[in-house]
VEXTORDO-687056 format. One record per residue (C-alpha): residue number from 1; x, y negated, z negated; residue in three letters. Coordinates in Angstrom, 2 decimals, padded with zeros to 5 digits, always signed. Each point is the difference from the previous one (the first is absolute). Layout:
// residues N
<atom i="NUM" east="X" north="Y" up="Z" aa="ala"/>
...
***
This chain:
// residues 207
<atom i="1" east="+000.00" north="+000.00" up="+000.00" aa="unk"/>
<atom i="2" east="+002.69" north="-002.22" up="-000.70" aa="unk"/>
<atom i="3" east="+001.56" north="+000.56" up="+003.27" aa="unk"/>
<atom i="4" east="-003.15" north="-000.37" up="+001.39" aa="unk"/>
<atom i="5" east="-000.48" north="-003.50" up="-001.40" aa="unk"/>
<atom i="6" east="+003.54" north="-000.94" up="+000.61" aa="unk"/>
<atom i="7" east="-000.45" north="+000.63" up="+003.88" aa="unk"/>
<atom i="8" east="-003.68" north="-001.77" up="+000.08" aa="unk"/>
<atom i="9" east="+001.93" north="-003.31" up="-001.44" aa="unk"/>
<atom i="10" east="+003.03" north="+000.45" up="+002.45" aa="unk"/>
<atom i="11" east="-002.74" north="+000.25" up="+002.80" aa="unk"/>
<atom i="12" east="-001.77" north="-002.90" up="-001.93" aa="unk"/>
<atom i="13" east="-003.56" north="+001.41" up="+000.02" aa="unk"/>
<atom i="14" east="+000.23" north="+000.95" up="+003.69" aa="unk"/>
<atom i="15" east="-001.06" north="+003.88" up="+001.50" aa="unk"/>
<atom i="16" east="+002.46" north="+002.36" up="-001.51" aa="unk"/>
<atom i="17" east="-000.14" north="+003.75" up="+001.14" aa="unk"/>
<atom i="18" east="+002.95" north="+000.36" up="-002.24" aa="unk"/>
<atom i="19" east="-001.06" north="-001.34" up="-003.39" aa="unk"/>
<atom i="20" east="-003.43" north="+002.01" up="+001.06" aa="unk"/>
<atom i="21" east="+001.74" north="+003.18" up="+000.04" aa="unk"/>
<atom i="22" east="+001.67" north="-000.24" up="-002.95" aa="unk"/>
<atom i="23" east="-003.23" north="-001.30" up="-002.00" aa="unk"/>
<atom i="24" east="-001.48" north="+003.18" up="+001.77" aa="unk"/>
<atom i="25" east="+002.76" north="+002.05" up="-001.43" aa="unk"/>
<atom i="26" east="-000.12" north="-001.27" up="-003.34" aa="unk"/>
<atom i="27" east="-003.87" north="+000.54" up="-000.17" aa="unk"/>
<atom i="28" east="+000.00" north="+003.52" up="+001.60" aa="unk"/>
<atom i="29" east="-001.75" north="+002.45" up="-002.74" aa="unk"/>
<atom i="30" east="+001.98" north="+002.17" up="-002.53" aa="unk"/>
<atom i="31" east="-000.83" north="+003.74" up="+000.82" aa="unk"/>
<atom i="32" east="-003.17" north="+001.06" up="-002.21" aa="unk"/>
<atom i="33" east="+001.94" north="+002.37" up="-001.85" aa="unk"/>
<atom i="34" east="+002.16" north="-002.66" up="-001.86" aa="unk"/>
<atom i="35" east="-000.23" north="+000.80" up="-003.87" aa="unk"/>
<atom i="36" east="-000.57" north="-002.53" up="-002.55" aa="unk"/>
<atom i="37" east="+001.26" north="+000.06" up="-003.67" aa="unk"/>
<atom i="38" east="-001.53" north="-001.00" up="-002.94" aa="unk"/>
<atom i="39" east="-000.95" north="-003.74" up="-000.63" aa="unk"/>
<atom i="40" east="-001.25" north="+000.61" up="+004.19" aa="unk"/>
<atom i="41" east="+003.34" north="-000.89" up="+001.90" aa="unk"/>
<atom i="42" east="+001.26" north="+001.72" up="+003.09" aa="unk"/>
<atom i="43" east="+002.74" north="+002.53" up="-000.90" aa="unk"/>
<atom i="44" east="+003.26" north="-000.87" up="+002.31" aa="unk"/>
<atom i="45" east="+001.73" north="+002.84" up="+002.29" aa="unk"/>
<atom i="46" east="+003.13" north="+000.17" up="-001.97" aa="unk"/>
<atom i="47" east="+002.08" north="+001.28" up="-002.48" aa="unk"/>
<atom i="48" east="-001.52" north="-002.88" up="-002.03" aa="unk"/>
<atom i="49" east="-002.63" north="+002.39" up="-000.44" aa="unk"/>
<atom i="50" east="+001.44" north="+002.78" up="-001.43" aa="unk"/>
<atom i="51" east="+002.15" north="-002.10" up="-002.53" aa="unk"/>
<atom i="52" east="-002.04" north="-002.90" up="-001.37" aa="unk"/>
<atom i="53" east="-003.88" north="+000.76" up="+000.95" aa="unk"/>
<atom i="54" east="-002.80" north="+001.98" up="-001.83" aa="unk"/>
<atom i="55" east="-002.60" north="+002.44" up="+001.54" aa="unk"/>
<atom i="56" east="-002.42" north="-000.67" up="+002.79" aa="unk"/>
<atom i="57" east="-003.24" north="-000.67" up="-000.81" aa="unk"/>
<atom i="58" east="-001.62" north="-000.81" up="+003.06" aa="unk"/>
<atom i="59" east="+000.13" north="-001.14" up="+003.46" aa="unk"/>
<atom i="60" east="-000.62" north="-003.24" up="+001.71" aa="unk"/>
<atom i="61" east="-002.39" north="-000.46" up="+002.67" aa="unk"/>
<atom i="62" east="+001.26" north="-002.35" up="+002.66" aa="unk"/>
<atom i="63" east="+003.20" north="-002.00" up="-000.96" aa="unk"/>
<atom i="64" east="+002.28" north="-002.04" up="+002.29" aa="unk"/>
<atom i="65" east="+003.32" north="-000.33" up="+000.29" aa="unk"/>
<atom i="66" east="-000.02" north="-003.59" up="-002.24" aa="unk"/>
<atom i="67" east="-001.88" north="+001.55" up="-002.46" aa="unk"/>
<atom i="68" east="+002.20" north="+002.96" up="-000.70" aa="unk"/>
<atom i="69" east="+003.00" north="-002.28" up="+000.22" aa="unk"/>
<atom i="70" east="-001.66" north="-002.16" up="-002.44" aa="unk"/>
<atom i="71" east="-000.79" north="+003.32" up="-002.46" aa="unk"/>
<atom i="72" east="+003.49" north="+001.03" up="-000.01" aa="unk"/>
<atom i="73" east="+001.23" north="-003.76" up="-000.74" aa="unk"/>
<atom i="74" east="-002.05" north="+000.11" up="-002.78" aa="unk"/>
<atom i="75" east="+001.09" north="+003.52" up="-001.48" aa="unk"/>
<atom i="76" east="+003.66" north="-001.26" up="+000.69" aa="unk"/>
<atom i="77" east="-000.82" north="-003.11" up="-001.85" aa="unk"/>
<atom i="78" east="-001.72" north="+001.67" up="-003.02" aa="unk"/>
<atom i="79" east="+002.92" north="+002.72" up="-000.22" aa="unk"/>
<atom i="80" east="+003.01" north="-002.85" up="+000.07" aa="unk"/>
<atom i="81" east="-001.98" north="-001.45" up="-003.00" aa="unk"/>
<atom i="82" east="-000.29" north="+002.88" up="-001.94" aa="unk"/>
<atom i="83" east="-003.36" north="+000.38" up="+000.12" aa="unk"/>
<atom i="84" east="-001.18" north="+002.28" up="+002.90" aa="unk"/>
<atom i="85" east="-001.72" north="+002.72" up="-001.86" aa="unk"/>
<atom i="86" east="-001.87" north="-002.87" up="-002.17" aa="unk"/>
<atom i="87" east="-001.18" north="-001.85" up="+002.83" aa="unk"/>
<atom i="88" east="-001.35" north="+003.00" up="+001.81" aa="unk"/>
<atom i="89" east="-001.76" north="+001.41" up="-003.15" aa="unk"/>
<atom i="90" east="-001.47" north="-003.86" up="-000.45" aa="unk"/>
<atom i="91" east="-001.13" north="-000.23" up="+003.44" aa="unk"/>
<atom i="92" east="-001.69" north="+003.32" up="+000.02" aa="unk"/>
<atom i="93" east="-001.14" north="-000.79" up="-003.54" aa="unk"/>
<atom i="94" east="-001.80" north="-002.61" up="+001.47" aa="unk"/>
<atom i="95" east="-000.41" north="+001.58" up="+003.59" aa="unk"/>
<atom i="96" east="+000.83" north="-002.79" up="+001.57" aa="unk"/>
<atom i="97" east="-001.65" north="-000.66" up="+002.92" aa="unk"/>
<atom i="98" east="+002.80" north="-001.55" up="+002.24" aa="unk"/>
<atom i="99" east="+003.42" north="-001.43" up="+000.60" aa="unk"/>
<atom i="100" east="-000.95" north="-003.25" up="-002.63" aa="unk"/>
<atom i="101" east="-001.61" north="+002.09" up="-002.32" aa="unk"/>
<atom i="102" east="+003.19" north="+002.50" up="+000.16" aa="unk"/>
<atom i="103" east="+002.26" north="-003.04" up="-000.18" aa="unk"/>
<atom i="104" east="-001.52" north="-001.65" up="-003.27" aa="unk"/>
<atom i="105" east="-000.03" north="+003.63" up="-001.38" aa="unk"/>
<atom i="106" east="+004.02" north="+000.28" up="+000.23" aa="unk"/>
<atom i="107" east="+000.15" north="-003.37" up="-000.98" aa="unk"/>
<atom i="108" east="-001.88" north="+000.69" up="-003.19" aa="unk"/>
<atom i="109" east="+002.03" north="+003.32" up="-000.39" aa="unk"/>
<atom i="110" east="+003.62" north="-001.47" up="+000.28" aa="unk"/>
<atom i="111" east="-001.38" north="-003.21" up="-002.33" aa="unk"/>
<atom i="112" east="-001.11" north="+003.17" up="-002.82" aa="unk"/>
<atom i="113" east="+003.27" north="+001.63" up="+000.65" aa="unk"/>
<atom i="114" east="+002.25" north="-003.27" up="-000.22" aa="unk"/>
<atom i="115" east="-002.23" north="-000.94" up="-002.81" aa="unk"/>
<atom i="116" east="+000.97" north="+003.52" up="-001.91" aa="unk"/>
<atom i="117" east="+003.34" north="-000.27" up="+000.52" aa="unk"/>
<atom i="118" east="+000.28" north="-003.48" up="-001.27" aa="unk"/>
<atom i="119" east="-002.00" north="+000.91" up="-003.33" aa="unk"/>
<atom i="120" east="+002.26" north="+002.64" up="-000.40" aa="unk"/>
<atom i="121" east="+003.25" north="-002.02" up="+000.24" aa="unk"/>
<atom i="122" east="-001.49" north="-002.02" up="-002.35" aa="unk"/>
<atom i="123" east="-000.74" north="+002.58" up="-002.45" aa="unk"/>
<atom i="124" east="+003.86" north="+000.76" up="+000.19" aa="unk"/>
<atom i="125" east="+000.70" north="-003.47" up="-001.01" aa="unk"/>
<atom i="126" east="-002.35" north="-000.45" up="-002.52" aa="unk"/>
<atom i="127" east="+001.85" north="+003.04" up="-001.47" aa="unk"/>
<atom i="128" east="+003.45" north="-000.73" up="+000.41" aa="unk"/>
<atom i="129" east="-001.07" north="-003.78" up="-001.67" aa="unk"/>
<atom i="130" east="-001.23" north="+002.04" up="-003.10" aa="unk"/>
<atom i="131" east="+003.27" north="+001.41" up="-000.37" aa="unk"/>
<atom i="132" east="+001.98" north="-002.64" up="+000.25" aa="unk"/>
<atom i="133" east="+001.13" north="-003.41" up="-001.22" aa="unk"/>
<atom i="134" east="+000.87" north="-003.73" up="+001.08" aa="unk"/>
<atom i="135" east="+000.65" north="-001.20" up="+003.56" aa="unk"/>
<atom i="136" east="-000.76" north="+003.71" up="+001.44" aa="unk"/>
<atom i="137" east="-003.17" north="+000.43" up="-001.79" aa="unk"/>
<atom i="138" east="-000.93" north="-003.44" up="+001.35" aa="unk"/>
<atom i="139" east="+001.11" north="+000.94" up="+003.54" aa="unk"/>
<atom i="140" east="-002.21" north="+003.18" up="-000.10" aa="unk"/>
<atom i="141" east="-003.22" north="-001.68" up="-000.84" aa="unk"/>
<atom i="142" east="+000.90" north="-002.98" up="+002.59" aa="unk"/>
<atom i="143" east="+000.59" north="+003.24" up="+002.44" aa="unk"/>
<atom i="144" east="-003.66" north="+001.37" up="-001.16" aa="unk"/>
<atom i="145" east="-001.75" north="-003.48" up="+000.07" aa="unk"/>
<atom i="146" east="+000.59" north="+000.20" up="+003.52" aa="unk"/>
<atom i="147" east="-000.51" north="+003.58" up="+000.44" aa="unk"/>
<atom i="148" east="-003.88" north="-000.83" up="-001.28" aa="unk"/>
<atom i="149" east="-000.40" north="-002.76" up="+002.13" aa="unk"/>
<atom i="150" east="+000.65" north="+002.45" up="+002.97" aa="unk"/>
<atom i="151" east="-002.28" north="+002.61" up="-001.65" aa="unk"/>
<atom i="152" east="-002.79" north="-002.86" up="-000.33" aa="unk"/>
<atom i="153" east="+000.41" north="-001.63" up="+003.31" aa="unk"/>
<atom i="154" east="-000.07" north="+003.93" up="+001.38" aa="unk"/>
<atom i="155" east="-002.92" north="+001.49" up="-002.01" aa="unk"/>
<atom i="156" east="-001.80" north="-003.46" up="+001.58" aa="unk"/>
<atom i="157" east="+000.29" north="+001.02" up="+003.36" aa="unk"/>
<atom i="158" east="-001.01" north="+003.24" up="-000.28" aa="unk"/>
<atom i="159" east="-003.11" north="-001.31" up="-001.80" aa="unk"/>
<atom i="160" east="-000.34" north="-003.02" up="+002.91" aa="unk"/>
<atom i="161" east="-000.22" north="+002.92" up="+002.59" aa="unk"/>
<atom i="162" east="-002.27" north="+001.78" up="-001.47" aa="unk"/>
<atom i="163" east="-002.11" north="-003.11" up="+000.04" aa="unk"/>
<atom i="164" east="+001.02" north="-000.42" up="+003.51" aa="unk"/>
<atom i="165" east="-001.05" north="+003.34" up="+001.21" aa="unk"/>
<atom i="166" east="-003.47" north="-000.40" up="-001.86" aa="unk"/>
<atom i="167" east="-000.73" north="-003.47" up="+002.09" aa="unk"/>
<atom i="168" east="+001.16" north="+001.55" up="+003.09" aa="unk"/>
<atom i="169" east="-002.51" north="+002.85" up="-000.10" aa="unk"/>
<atom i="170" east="-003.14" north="-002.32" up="-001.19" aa="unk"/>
<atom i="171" east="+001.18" north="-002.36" up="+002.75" aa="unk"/>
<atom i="172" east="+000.36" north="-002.65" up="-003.09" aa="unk"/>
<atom i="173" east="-003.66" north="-000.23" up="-000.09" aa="unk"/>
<atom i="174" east="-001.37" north="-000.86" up="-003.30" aa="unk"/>
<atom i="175" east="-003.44" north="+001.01" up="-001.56" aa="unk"/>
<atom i="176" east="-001.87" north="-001.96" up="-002.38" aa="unk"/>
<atom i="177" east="-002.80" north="+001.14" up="-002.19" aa="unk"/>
<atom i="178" east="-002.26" north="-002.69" up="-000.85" aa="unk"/>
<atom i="179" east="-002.38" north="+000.93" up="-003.17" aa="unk"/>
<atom i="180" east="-002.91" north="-002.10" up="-000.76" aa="unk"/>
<atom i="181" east="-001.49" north="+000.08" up="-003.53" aa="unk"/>
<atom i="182" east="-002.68" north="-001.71" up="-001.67" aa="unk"/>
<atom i="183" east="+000.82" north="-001.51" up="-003.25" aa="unk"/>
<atom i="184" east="-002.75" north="-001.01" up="-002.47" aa="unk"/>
<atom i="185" east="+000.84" north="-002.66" up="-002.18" aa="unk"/>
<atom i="186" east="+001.65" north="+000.35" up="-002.79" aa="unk"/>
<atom i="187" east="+001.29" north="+003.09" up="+000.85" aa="unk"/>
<atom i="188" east="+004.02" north="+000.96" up="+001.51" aa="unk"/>
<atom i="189" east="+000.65" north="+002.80" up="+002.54" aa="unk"/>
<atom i="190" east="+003.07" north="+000.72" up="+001.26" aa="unk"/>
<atom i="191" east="+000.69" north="+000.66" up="+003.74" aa="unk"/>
<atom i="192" east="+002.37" north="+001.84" up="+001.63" aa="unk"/>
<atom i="193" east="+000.92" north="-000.31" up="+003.73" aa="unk"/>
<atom i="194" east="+002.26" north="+001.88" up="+002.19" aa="unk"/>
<atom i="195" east="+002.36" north="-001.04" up="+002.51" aa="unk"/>
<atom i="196" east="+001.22" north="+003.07" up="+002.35" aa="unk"/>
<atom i="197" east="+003.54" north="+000.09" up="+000.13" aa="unk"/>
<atom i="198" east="+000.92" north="-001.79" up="-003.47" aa="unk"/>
<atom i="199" east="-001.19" north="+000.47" up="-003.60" aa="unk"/>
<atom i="200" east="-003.31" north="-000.47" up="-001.09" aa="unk"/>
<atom i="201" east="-000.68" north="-003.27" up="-001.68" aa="unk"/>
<atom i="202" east="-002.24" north="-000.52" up="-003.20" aa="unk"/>
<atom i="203" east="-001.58" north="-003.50" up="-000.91" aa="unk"/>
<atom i="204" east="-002.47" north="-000.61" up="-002.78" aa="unk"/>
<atom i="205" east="-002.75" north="-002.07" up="+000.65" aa="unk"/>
<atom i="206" east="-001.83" north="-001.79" up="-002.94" aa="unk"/>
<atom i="207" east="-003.43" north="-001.09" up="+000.34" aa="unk"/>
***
């Protein structure tokens, strides 16, 4: 595709029978038979396969060449951060649907697995600091300050995609119950009203 785009703007938007085959190419079907892995991406014909991957679940039904280049960028991605089993359990955890949906999963899985990591650095610090005294006690805890600011700042992105991935699959569409109660006087009620997507909120109305 690139090449294909590259050739378009050398031709500047003119006829191109070259940049047409090689869009053509690139958007030529994967055989049926290629096997997907958990989390739903396309397993790759190599010995990536046999080293790194876990068992085939399924298989996909009519992929291109951009999207299987796009599946194993993403399983590359997700392995050089140390999270590739993670992401793939999280995306099949919450079966995503496609390549966003797959993306925010592995970026919610390598934010819980940084996240882990850093608390547990931290724990080492806070433990070395109980042991000892003076200017490397105080370094320890300055080293485990930062250590939970990471684990905060972490934790808060996993939580902000979760949040993500709920608006993305109501289409961000809020619902609003509106309650209407008759109140005689001298009398209080309270009413309670719901707002899809958010917490319930309670008010008290005095008569």
């Amino acid at each position: 595709m690139l090449s294909a785009a590259r050739v378009k703007a050398e031709e500047r938007g003119g006829p191109s029978g070259l940049a047409d085959r090689l869009e053509d190419k690139a958007r030529a079907p994967v055989p049926a038979e290629t096997p997907r892995t958990v989390g739903g991406e396309m397993m790759p014909s190599d010995d990536f396969v046999e080293k790194t991957l876990p068992a085939i679940l399924d298989t996909l039904a009519s992929p291109d060449a951009v999207s299987a280049d796009a599946s194993r960028d993403r399983l590359d991605l997700a392995q050089q951060a140390g999270s590739l089993e993670m992401s793939l359990d999280t995306a099949d955890s919450i079966q995503a649907a496609d390549g966003l949906e797959r993306m925010l999963a592995h970026q919610m899985a390598t934010a819980h697995v940084a996240a882990m990591k850093a608390a547990g650095v931290m724990n080492g610090l806070l433990d070395y600091a109980g042991k000892t005294r003076g200017a490397e006690q105080q370094a320890a805890c300055i080293e485990a300050n930062r250590m939970a600011g990471a684990y905060a700042r972490l934790t808060g992105s996993f939580q902000a995609g979760m949040q993500t991935l709920q608006r993305v699959r109501s289409g961000g569409r809020q619902v609003v119950v509106v309650q209407h109660n008759h109140i005689n006087e001298g009398a209080q009620a309270v009413v309670t009203g719901a707002v899809g997507g958010g917490a319930a909120r309670r008010k008290r109305v005095r008569g």
